[in-house]
N, C-alpha and C positions, 0 to 999 in steps of 0.2 A: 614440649614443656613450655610455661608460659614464661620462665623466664626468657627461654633461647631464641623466643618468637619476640619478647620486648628488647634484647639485646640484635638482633635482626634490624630490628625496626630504625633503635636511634644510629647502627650503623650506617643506615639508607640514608637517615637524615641528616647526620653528621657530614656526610658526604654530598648530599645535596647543598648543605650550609657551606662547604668548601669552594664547591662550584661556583656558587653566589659574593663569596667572596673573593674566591681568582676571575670572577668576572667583571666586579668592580674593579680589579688594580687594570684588567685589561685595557678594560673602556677606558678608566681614568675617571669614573662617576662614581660619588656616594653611594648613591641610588641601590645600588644590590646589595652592598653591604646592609642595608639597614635591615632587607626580607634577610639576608643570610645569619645575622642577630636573631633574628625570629626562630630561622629554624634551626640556629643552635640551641638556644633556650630550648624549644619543643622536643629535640635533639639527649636533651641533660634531663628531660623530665624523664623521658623513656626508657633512660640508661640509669636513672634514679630508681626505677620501679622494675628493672629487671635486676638490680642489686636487691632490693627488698622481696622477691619473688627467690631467689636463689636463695637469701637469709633464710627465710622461712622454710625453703626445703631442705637445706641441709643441716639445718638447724645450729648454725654457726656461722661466722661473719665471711662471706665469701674473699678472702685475699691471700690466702696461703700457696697457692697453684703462681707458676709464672705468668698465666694468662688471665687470673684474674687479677695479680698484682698491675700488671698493664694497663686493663680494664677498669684499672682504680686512681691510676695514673692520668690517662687519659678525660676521666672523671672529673680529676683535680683541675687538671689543665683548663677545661671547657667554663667549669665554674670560676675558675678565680681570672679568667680574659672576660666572660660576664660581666662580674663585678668592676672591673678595672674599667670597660667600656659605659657603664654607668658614669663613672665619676670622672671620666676625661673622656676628651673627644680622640677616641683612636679606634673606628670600627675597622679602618681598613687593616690594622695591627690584624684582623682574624684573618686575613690570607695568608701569613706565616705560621699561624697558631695552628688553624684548622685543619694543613694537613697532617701535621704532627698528629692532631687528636686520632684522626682517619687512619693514619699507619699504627699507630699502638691500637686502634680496635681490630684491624684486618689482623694485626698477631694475636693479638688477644681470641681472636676468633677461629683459629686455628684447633684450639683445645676445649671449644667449645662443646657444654655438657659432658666434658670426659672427668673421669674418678681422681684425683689429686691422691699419689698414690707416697704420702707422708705418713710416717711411724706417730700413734698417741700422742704420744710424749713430745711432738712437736707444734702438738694443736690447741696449747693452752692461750689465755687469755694476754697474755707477756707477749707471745708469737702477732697476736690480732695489733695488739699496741705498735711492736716494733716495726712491726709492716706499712699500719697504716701515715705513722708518723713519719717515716720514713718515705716512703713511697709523695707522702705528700711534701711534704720540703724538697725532694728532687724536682717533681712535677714544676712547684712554683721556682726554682732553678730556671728550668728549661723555658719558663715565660721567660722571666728576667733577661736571659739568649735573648729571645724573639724581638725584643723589646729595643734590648741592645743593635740588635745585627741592621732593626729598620731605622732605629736614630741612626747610626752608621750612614744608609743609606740617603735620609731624609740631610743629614749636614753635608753630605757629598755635593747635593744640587743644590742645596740654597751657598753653599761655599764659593760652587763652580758656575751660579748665575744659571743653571741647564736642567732644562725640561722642567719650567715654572709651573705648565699645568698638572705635571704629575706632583710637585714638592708643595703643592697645594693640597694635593689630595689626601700624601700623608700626614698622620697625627702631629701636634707640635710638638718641638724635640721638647719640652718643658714636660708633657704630659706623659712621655717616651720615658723618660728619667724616674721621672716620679713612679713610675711602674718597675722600671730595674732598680731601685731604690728601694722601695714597700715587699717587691719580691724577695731580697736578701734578707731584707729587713726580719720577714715572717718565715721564708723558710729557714735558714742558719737555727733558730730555736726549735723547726720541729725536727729538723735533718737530725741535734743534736739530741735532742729527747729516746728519740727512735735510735738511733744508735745506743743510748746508755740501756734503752729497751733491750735490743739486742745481745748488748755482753751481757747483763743479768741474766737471760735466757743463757746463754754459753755457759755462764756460768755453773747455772742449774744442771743441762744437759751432758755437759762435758769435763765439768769440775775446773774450767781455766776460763776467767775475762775473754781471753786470747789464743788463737788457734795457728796462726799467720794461716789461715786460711783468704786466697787470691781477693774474692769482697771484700774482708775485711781490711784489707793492704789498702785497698782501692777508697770502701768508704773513708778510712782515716785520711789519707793522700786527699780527699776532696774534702772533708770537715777542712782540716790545713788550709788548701785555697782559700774555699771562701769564708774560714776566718779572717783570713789575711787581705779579702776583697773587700769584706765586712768593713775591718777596722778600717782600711786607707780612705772608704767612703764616710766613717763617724770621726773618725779621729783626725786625721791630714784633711780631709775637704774632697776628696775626688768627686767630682760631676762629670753629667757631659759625656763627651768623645771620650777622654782615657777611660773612665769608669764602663761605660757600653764597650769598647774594645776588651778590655780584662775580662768581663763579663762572658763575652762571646768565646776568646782565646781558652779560659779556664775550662768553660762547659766541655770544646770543641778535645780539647787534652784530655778531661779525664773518660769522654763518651769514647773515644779510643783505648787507651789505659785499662778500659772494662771489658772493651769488647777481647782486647789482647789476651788479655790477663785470664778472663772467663775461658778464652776457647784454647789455648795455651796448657793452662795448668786445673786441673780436677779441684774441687770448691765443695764445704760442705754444706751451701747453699743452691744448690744442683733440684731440688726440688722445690725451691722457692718462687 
């Protein structure tokens, strides 16, 4: 299928663009990162036009399945470090990014071209909304991490006077910020949108907002955080080092929390 042969594709090159970038942190040179830009971009095109090849055949928005929810995730990811690498100088921020992208497409790729094996009544328009909104405010989450964990790193060496050529290499903690800043910023309203998605759905399907079903314990537990990351960044001032620590601490709790929780106790989002 021409989808699974273009999703094929940006996975090689996703992975190629990884390489380019964990070769730039190696050396300690721009230099790769800038071709590893290249072929994430060419990377995001590929993976743009096997979403639009899958739309067309199944003739419905391909994200319902957990491997294309991944696959949409990883999408988010690639594009919004794109964008961010425009407007501030932080190419090497794609050696933390890029493997991330590469591990959500090798699971995503796991269930590749199989039947997403979801009842009607699950496949409405509300379901396409809650997913995508949703899926995308975690996505740009997990930059906001990445962003965080390398200021972390980048004020450790300019703090501690050590390994000057490497704390040159990475992005300025100004640029670092303002990315785990814009990331809260933009996901918290879609994380929240996608959730109100989701209960009307529950609603519909199940006649209750609320099911204490395991994700939904979890989404709210992580709405909570990073409202509460949210505000200390608009309201009190947090910058900087606490702000990228909370950032990273929060993610680091609830990616466990889920993992617990999901394989723990049975979920009515099991086919999602």
């Amino acid at each position: 299928m021409t989808s699974v042969f273009l999703f094929k594709m940006a996975l090689a090159v996703y992975f190629a663009s990884a390489l380019l970038y964990g070769a730039s942190l190696w050396e300690k040179r721009v230099f790769p990162a800038r071709f590893g830009a290249g072929f994430m971009f060419a990377a995001l095109l590929l993976h743009t036009f096997s979403f639009a090849a899958l739309w067309f055949q199944e003739g419905e928005a391909p994200v319902i399945g957990i491997h294309d929810a991944l696959s949409l995730f990883a999408w988010v990811m690639a594009a919004a470090y794109l964008f961010f690498q425009l407007k501030t100088k932080t190419r090497v921020l794609g050696a933390f990014v890029s493997p991330l992208i590469c591990l959500f497409m090798v699971v995503a790729s796991v269930g590749l071209g199989g039947a997403v094996n979801a009842p009607a009544m699950l496949r409405g328009s509300l379901v396409t909304v809650h997913v995508i909104l949703s899926v995308a405010g975690e996505a740009l989450f997990v930059v906001a991490s990445c962003a965080g964990l390398m200021y972390l790193i980048q004020d450790f060496f300019i703090r501690r006077k050590k390994a000057v050529r490497m704390s040159r290499l990475l992005p300025p903690l100004g640029d670092l910020d303002r990315i785990n800043h814009i990331c809260l910023l933009w996901g918290f309203p879609l994380f929240t949108l996608g959730g109100l998605a989701g209960s009307l759905w529950a609603r519909i399907v199940w006649g209750s907002h609320w099911q204490w079903d395991p994700k939904q314990v979890w989404t709210l537990l992580a709405w909570a955080c990073y409202a509460l990351l949210l505000h200390q960044r608009l309201a009190i001032g947090w910058r900087g080092r606490k702000a990228a620590r909370w950032s990273l601490a929060v993610f680091v709790l609830l990616l466990v929390l889920l993992i617990v929780g999901l394989s723990s106790f049975g979920t009515l989002h099991r086919f999602v």
